[in-house]
C-alpha positions, 0 to 999 in steps of 0.5 A, a space after each residue: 194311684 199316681 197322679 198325673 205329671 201334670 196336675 197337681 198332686 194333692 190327693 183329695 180323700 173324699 173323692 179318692 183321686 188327685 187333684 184335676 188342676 194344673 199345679 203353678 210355675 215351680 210346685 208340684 201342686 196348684 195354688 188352692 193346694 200349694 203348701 208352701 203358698 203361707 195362706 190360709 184357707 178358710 170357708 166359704 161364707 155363702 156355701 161352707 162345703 168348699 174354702 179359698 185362700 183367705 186373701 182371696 175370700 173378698 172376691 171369691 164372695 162376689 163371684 162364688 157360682 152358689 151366690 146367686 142360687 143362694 140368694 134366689 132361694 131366700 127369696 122363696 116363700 118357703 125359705 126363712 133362714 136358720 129357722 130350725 137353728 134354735 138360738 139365732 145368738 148360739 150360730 152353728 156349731 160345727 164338729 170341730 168346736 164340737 171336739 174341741 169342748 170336749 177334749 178341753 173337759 177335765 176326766 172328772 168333767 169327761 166322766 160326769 158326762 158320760 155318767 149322765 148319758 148313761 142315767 138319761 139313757 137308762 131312765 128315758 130310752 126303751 128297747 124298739 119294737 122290730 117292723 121290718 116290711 116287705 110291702 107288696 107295692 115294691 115288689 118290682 124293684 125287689 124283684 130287680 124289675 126296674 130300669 137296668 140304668 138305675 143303681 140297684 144295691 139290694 141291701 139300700 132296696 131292702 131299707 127304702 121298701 121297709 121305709 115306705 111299707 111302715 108309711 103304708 102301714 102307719 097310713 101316710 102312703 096310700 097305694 093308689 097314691 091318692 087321698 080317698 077324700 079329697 082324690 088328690 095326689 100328695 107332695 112328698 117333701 124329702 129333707 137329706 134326700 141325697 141321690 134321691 133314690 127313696 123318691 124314685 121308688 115312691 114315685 114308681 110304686 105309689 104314684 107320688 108325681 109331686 116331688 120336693 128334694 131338699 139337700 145341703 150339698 150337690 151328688 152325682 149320679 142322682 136319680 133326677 135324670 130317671 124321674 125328670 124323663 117321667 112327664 107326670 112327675 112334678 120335680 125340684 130339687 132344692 139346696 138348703 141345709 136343714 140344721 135342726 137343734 133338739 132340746 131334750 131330756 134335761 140335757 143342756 146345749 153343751 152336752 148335746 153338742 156333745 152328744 152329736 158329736 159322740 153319736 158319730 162314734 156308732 157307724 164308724 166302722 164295723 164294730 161286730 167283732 168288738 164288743 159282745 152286745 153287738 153279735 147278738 141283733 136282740 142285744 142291739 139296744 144298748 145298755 148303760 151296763 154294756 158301757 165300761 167304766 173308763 180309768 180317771 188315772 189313764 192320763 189327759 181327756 186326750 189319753 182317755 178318749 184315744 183308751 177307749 176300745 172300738 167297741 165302746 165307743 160303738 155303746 156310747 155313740 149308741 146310747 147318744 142316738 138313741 137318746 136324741 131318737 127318743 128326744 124327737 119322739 117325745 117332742 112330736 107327741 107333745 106336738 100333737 102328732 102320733 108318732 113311733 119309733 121302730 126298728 125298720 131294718 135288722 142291724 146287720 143291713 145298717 146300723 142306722 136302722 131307727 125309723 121315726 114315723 109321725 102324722 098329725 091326727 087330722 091326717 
């Protein structure tokens, strides 16, 4: 797609469209995009999601649209900041820092940790039990009687029905929408919750009217607009970002940082066709066997991990998930909660289809 004579011509990938500013004197691009400007960008400090010229990062701080949102969030009861960050000293680890530890390991130091992934995951990591619900409170919206004006995708219906149907089963949703006891409607409290869309079909079919949707980052389309026009329903959304560090299983923070970033590997593409332990749904749990050995002789980190096959990234990324899965499980029981986790949907409606669902037993 060209972009307009007159807009800047730096395509922006995420939004899969140029730019929408008016490019400076002399330049094909605007002064954010300029390549020739010499400048750096470098991240916003209040809201990591957008960057500025490092020149400009003093003033943009003082007039950033987000400071004020911010700084009336730190003033909420509720909010205390990097609380789920674990070491306050180690700060946040991005995916970049993330690559760079690892593309700066040795093949030995690469292999070993690989190595140990597939002993942690081998000795702690069981095959999930299947419990894909059909439940009979969603029927309207898998009968696509909901409003025309909300986006229907069947394949996301299927998940959030099965997501909710499990809460149902486990005894954390009742369909009255009720606690029988004390008769009173509980908040739901939703952390990622993206467009928001799981709590509009809690809302429409278990008569959940106190909403919290807490999200790093801002969506379009969003099923505020539907909820807000519902008078019984208490909403508001929130913007913070959840980071949360898991300590689990033996392993240490730098190879959990490797982890994460491993993990990543397990939705990047289709993988169907790459590997046989994907084609077949019962083989879906991973096997530290499924996971070939990698050539010590095949060069630089950089040679060995550009080696590895679709597929086997697929196994690792995985093996990753399932092992930080299982850490969160054994963490919450520890923690006093019953807790599962299930497969909620087949694999071939999302590879992310692991389900961790916990209440306390006073519940």
């Amino acid at each position: 797609m060209a972009a307009a004579a007159d807009r800047c011509q730096f395509w922006l990938p995420n939004k899969r469209r140029h730019c929408a500013n008016i490019p400076v004197p002399s330049s094909q691009f605007c002064g954010n995009h300029n390549p020739l400007s010499g400048s750096r960008r470098v991240p916003c400090p209040i809201d990591p999601s957008h960057s500025v010229l490092q020149e400009n990062l003093e003033s943009h701080v003082k007039r950033c649209p987000l400071k004020k949102q911010a700084e009336a969030l730190e003033t909420q009861p509720y909010y205390t900041k990097g609380i789920n960050a674990g070491d306050p000293d180690e700060g946040t680890v991005s995916s970049a820092a993330k690559r760079s530890a690892i593309y700066g390991l040795t093949p030995s130091e690469f292999y070993d940790l690989v190595n140990k992934i597939k002993l942690v995951h081998s000795t702690s990591v069981v095959a999930l039990r299947d419990s894909f619900m059909v439940p009979e409170a969603c029927e309207k919206w898998l009968n696509r009687q909901v409003d025309r004006r909300v986006p229907f995708q069947e394949k996301h219906v299927v998940q959030q029905a099965s997501i909710l149907g499990n809460m149902e089963a486990f005894g954390i949703l009742r369909r009255d929408g009720l606690d029988r006891e004390e008769h009173k409607v509980p908040a739901i409290v939703e952390f990622g919750a993206g467009r928001g869309y799981l709590t509009q079909m809690l809302a429409d079919c278990y008569r959940i009217t106190k909403v919290f949707l807490v999200e790093r980052r801002s969506y379009k389309l969003k099923a505020d607009r539907s909820l807000r026009q519902n008078q019984s329903i208490v909403l508001e959304r929130l913007r913070i970002d959840n980071r949360k560090f898991l300590s689990n299983l033996g392993i240490t923070k730098e190879e959990f940082h490797a982890m994460t970033w491993f993990s990543s590997w397990a939705v990047d593409g289709d993988h169907s066709s790459e590997h046989p332990c994907m084609e077949d749904e019962e083989k879906h749990h991973m096997q530290a066997s499924d996971l070939k050995d990698f050539d010590l002789n095949d060069g630089g980190i950089e040679k060995i991990i550009r080696s590895i096959s679709v597929g086997d990234r697929a196994v690792l990324g995985f093996m990753c998930k399932e092992i930080i899965d299982m850490g969160r499980l054994l963490w919450l029981r520890e923690h006093g909660c019953n807790a599962e986790l299930i497969n909620y949907v087949p694999s071939n409606i999302s590879p992310e289809n692991h389900l961790l669902i916990a209440k306390c037993v006073t519940f």
